[in-house]
LODOSE-982722 format. One record per residue (C-alpha): x, y negated, z negated; residue number from 1. Coordinates in nm, 4 decimals, m for minus. Each point is the difference from the previous one (the first is absolute). Layout:
! residues N
+----------+----------+----------+-----+
|        X |        Y |        Z | num |
+----------+----------+----------+-----+
|        X |        Y |        Z | NUM |
...
+----------+----------+----------+-----+
***
This chain:
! residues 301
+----------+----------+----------+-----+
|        X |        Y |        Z | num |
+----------+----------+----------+-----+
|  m1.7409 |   1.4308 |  m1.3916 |   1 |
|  m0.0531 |  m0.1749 |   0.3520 |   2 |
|  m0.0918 |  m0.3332 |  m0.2006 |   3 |
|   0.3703 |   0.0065 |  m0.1998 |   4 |
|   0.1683 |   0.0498 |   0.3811 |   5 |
|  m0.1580 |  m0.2955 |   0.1085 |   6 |
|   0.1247 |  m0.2040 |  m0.2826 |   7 |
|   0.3376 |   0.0976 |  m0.0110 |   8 |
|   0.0222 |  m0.0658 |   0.4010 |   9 |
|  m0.1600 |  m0.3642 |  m0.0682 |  10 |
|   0.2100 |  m0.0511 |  m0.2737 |  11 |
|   0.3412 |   0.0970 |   0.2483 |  12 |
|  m0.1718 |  m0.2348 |   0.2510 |  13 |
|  m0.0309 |  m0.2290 |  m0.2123 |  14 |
|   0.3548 |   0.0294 |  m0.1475 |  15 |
|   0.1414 |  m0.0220 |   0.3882 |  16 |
|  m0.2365 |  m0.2569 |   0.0642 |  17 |
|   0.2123 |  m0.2478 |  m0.2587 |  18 |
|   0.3581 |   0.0878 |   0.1238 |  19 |
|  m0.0383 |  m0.2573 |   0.2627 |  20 |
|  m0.1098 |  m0.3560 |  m0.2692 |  21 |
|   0.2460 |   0.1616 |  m0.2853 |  22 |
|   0.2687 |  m0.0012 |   0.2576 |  23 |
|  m0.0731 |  m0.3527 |   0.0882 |  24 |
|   0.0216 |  m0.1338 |  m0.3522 |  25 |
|   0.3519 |   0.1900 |   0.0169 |  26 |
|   0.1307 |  m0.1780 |   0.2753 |  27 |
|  m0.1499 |  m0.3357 |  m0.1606 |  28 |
|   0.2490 |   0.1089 |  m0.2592 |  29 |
|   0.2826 |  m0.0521 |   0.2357 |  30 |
|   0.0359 |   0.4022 |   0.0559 |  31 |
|   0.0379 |   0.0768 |   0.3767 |  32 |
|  m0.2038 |   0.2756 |   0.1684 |  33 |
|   0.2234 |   0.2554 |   0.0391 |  34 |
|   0.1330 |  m0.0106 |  m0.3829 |  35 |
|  m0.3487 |   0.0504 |  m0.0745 |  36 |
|  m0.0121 |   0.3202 |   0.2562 |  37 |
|   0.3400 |   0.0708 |  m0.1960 |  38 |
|  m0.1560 |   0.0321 |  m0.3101 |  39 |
|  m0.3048 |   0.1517 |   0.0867 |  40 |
|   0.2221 |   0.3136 |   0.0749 |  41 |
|   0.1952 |   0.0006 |  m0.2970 |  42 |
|  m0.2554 |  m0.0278 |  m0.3069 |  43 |
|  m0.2339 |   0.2209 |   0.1141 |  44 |
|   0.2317 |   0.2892 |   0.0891 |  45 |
|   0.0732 |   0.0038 |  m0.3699 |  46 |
|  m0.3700 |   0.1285 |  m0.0885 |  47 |
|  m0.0083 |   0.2434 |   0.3271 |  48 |
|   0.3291 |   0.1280 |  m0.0964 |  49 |
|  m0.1379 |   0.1072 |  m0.3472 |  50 |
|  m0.3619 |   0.1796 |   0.1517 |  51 |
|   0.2671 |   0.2025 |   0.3088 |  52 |
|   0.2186 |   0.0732 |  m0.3042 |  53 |
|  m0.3166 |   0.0551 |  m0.2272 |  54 |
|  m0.1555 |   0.2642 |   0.3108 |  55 |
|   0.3471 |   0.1175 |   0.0627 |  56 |
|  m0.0059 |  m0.0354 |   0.3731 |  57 |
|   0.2923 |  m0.1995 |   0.0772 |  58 |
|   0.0880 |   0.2397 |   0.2727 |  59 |
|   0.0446 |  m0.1327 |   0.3789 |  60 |
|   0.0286 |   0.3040 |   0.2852 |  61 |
|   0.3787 |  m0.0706 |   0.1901 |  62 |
|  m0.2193 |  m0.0033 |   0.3260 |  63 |
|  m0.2219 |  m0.2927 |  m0.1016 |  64 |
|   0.2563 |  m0.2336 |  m0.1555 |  65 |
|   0.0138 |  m0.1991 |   0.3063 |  66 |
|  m0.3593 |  m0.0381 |  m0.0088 |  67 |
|  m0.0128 |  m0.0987 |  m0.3412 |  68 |
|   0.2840 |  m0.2577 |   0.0975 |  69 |
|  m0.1645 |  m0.1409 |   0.2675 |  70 |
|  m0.3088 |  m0.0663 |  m0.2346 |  71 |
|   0.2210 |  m0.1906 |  m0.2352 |  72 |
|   0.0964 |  m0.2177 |   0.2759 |  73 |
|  m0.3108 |  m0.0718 |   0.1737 |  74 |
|  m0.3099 |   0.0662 |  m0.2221 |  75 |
|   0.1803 |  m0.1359 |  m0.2910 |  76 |
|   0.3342 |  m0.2324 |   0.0808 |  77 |
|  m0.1729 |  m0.1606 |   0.3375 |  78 |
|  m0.3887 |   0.0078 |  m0.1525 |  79 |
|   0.0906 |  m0.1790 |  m0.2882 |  80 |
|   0.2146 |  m0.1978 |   0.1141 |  81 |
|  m0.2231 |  m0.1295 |   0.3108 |  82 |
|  m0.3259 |  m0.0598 |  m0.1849 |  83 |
|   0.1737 |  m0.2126 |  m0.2641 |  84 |
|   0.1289 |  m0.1823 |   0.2778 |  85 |
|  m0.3653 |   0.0128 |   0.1473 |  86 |
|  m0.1256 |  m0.1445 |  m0.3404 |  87 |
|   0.2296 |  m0.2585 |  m0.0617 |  88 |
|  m0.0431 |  m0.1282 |   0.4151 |  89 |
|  m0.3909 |   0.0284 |   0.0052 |  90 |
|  m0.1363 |   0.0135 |  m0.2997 |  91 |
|  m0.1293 |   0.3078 |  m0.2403 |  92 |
|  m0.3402 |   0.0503 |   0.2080 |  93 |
|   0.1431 |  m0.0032 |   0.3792 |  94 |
|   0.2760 |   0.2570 |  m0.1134 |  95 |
|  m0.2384 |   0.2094 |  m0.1203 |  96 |
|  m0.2374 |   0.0106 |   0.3194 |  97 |
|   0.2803 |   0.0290 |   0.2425 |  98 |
|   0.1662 |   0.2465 |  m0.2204 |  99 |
|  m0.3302 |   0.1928 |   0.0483 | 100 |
|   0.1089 |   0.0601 |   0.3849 | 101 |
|   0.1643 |   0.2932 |  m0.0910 | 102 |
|  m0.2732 |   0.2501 |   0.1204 | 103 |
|  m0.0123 |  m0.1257 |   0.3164 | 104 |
|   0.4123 |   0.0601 |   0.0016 | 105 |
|  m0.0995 |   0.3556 |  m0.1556 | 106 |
|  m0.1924 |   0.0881 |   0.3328 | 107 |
|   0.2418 |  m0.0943 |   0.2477 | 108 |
|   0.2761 |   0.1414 |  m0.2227 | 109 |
|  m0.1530 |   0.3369 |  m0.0446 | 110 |
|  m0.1469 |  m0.0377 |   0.3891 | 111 |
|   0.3731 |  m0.0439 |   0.1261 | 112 |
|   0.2216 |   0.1801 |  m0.2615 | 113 |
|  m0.2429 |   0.2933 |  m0.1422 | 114 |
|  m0.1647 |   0.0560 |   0.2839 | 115 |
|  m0.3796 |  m0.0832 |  m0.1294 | 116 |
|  m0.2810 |  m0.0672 |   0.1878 | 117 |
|  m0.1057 |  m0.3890 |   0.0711 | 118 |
|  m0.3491 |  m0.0064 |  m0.0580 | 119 |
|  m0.2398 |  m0.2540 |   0.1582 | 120 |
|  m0.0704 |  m0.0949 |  m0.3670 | 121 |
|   0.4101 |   0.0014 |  m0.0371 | 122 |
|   0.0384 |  m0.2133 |   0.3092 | 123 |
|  m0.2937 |  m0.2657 |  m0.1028 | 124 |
|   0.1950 |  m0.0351 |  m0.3811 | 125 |
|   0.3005 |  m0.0791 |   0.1821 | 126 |
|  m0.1769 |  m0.2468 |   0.2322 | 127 |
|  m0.2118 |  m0.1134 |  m0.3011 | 128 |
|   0.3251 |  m0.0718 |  m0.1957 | 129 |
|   0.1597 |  m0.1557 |   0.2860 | 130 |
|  m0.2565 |  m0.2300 |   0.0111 | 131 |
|   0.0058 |  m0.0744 |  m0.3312 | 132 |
|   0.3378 |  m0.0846 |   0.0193 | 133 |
|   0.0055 |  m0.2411 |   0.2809 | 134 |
|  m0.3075 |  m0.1679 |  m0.2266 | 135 |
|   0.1851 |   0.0033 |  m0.2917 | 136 |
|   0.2854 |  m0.1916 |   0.1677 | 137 |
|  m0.2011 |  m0.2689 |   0.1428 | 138 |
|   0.0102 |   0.1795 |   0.3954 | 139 |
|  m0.4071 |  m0.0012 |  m0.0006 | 140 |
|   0.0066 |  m0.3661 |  m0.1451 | 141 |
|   0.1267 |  m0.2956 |  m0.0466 | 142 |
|  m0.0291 |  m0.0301 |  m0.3735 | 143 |
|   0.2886 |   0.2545 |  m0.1232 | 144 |
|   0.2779 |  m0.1221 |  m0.2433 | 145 |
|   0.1896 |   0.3311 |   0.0448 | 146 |
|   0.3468 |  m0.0476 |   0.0522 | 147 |
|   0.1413 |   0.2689 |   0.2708 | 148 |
|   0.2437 |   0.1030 |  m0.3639 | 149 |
|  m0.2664 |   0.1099 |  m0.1742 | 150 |
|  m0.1436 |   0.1386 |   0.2896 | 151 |
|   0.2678 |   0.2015 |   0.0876 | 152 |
|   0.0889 |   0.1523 |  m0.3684 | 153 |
|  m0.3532 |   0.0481 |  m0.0358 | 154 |
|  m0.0261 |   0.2339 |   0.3039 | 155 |
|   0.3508 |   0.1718 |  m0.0961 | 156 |
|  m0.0884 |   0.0764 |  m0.3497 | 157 |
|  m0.3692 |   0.1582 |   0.1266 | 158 |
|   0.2814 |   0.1885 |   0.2751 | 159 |
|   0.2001 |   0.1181 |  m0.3045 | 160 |
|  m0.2924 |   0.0578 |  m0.1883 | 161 |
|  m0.1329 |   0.2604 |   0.2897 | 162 |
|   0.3111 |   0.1612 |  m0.0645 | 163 |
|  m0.1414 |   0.2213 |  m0.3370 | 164 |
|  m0.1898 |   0.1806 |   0.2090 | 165 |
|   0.2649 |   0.0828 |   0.2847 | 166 |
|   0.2329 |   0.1257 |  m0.3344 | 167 |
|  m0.2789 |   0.0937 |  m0.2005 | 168 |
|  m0.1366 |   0.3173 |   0.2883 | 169 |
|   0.3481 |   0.1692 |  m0.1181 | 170 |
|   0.0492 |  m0.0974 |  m0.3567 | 171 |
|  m0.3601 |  m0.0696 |  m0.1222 | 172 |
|  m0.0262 |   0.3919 |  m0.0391 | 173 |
|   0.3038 |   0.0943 |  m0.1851 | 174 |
|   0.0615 |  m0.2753 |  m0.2194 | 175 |
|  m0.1900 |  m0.1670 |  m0.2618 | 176 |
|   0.0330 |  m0.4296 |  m0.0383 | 177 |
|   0.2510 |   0.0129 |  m0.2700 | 178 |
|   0.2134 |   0.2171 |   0.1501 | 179 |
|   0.0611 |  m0.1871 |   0.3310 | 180 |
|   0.0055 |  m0.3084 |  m0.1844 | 181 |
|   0.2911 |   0.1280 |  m0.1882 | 182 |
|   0.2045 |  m0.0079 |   0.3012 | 183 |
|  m0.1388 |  m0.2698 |   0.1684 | 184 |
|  m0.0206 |  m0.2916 |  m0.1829 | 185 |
|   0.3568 |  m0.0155 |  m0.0927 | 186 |
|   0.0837 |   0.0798 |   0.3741 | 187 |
|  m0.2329 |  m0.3418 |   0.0438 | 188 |
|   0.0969 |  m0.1813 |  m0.2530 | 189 |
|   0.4308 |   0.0544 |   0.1346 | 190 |
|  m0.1394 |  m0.1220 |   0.3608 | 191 |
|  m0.1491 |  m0.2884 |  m0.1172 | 192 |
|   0.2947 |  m0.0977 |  m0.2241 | 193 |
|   0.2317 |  m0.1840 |   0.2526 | 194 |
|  m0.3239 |  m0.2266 |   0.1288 | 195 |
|  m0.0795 |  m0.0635 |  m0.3809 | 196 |
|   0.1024 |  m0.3559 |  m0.1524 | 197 |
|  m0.0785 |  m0.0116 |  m0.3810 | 198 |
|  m0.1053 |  m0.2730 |  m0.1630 | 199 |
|   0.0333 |  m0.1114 |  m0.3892 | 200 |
|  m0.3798 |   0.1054 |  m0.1338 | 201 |
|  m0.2260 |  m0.1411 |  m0.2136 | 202 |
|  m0.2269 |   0.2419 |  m0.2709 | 203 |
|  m0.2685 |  m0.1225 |   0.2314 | 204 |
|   0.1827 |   0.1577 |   0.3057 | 205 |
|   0.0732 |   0.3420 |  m0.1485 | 206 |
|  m0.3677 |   0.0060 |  m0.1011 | 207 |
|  m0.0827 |  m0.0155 |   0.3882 | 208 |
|   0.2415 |   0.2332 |   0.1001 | 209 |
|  m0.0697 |   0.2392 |  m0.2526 | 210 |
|  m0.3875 |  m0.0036 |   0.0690 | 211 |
|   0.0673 |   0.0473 |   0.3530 | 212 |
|   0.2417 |   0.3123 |  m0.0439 | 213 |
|  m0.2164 |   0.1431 |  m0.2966 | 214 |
|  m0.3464 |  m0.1073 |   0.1157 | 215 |
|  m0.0565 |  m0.0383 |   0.3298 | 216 |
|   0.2788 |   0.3294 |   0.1216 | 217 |
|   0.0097 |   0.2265 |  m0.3125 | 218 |
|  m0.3333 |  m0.0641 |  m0.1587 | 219 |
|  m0.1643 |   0.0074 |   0.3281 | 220 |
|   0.1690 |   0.2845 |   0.1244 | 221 |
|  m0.1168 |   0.2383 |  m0.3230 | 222 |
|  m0.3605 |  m0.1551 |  m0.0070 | 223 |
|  m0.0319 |   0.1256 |   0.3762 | 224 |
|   0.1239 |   0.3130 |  m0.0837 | 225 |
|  m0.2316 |   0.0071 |  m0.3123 | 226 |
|  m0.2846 |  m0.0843 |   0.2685 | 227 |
|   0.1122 |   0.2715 |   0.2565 | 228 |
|  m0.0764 |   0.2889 |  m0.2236 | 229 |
|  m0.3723 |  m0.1125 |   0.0148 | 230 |
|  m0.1017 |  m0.0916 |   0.3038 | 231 |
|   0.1328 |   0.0648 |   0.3576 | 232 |
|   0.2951 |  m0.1720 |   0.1692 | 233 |
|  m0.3129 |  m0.1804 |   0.2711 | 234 |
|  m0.1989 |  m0.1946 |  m0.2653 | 235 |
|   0.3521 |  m0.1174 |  m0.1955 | 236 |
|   0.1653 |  m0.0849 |   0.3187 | 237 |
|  m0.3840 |  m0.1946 |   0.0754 | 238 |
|  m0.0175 |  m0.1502 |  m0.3602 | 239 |
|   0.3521 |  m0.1117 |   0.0122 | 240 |
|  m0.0553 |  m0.2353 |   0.3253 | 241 |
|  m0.1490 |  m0.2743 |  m0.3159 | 242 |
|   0.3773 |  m0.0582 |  m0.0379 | 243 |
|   0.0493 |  m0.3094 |   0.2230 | 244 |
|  m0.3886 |  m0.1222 |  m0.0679 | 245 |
|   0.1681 |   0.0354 |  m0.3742 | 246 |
|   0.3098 |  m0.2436 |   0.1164 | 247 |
|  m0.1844 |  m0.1829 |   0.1620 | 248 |
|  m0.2232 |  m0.0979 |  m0.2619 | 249 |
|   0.3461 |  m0.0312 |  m0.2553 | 250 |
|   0.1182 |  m0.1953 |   0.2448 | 251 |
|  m0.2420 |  m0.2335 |   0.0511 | 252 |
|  m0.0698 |  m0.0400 |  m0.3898 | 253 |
|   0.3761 |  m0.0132 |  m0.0695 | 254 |
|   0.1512 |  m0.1942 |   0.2782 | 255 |
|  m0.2750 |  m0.1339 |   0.1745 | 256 |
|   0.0844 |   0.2213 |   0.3543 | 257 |
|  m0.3036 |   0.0213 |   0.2328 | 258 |
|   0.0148 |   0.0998 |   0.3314 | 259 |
|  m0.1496 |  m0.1720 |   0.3238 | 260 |
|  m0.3281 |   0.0650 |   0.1803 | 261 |
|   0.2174 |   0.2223 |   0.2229 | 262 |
|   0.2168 |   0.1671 |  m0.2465 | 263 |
|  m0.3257 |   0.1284 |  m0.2199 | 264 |
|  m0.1303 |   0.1328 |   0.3578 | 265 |
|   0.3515 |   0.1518 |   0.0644 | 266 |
|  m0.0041 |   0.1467 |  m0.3637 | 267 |
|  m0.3206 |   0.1507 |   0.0444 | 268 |
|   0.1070 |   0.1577 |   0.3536 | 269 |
|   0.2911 |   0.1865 |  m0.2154 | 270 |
|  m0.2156 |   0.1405 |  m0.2367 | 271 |
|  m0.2038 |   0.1068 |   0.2165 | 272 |
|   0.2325 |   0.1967 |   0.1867 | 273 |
|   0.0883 |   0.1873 |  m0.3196 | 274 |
|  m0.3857 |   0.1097 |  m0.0649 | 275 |
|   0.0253 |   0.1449 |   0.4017 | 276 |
|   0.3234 |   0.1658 |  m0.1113 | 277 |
|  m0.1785 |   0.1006 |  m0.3031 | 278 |
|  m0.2998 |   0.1462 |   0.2115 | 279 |
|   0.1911 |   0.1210 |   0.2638 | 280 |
|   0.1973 |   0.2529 |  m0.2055 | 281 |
|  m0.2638 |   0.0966 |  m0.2204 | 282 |
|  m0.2230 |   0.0992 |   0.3457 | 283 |
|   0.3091 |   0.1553 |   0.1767 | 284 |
|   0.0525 |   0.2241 |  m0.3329 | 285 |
|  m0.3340 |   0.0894 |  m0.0956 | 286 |
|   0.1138 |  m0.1195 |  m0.3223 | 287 |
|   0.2286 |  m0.2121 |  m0.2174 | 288 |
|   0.2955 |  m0.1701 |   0.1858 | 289 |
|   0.1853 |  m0.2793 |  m0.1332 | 290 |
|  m0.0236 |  m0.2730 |   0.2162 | 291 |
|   0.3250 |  m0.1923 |  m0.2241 | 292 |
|   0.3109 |   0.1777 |  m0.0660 | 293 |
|  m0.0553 |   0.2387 |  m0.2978 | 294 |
|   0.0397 |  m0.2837 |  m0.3112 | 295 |
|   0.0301 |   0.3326 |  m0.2238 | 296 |
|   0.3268 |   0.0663 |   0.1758 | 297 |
|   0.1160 |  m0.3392 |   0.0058 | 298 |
|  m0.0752 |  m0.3381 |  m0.0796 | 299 |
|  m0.1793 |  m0.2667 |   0.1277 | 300 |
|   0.0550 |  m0.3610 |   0.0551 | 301 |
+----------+----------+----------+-----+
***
């Protein structure tokens, strides 16, 4: 049973791993980012409406409304919306990676806000990612391409990305993936609206947009899910990390992005400080503790 959790958490990776080079051949398409992160809110809450509707837990508790509000604005509205920004300023691979910040934001979230403890481990991810990103960005050489744009929604979408977890310690219990997505994907989809310029779309554009709102967020979502039920929240949040080493290689294939000297060391330093995250928890707990926000309770990329 193990073996079929491991599969369904490579296939999500693998599914999140795409977003990034389907987007781009969207916005070759002439579709801007954020109608992309439009759409990606609106076609998939179609199936997650059906499975709350399905499970019959469409209920939201009056005293965590605002909660569930404030995840429709950042972990959907502002995550999606950033890392297609990210994407279409840096390229498929680099959003990934720097999207991939996000659990050294979840320490010094949950350090400041929730009152956890920072960890040597904790404090040598952050200084690990950190480092990564100053490589990344061309800081530690003189080789980088990054633009200080990409640079900049990269770090903001792995910011809003953190966020899932800071939601997730009060709604991850109570309520199930379809249910909050019920709420808050329409809630992201009316935020992004004003910023959203639509364009006249070719078959070939719908095709992108659809794969990444079906694929790579509803697909992923359930196969993660799927995997969840098999093996513990640790080893999917470990055997998820092959999501930006699967962009990267899309990317590369696809559109030909490589990264520097620098940026590969950078990228490596970021991943890296997930594994101590990873470790870190897992010691602290004696046990299983997800080093990602919980992708059962919400999605991913």
């Amino acid at each position: 049973m193990a073996a079929r959790g491991y599969v369904f958490v490579l296939l999500a990776a693998m599914m999140w791993g795409s977003l990034g080079p389907v987007a781009r051949y969207a916005f070759s398409q002439g579709i801007d980012p954020l109608e992309v992160a439009f759409w990606r809110c609106i076609i998939p809450f179609i199936p997650f409406c059906f499975q709350a509707l399905r499970q019959g837990n469409t209920h939201i508790d009056t005293a965590d409304r605002p909660m569930v509000a404030g995840f429709g604005l950042l972990c959907i509205a502002a995550f999606y919306g950033f890392y297609q920004l990210a994407i279409e300023s840096g390229g498929a691979a680099l959003a990934s990676v720097l999207m991939y910040t996000a659990p050294a934001w979840v320490a010094l979230m949950a350090w400041g806000f929730l009152g956890e403890r920072m960890s040597a481990a904790k404090l040598a991810a952050v200084a690990a990612t950190l480092a990564g990103v100053a490589a990344v960005s061309g800081v530690l050489g003189a080789d980088s391409t990054v633009t200080m744009k990409a640079l900049v929604f990269g770090i903001l979408s792995g910011v809003t990305y953190a966020m899932y977890y800071i939601f997730g310690k009060r709604l991850q219990p109570k309520y199930s993936t379809p249910q909050l997505f019920l709420y808050s994907l329409p809630l992201g989809a009316i935020v992004l609206f004003p910023f959203v310029e639509f364009h006249h779309k070719t078959p070939e554009a719908w095709l992108a947009i659809v794969t990444v709102a079906m694929l790579s967020t509803w697909g992923a979502y359930t196969a993660y899910f799927a995997g969840l039920k098999h093996i513990e929240a640790t080893r999917a949040s470990v055997v998820a990390t092959i999501e930006p080493l699967v962009a990267a290689v899309t990317a590369y294939a696809w559109w030909g992005e490589r990264f520097t000297a620098s940026g590969y060391m950078g990228s490596l330093l970021i991943l890296g400080a997930v594994g101590l995250i990873v470790w870190d928890g897992r010691k602290a707990n004696g046990g299983p503790a997800p080093a990602l926000p919980q992708r059962s309770r919400r999605g991913g990329s």
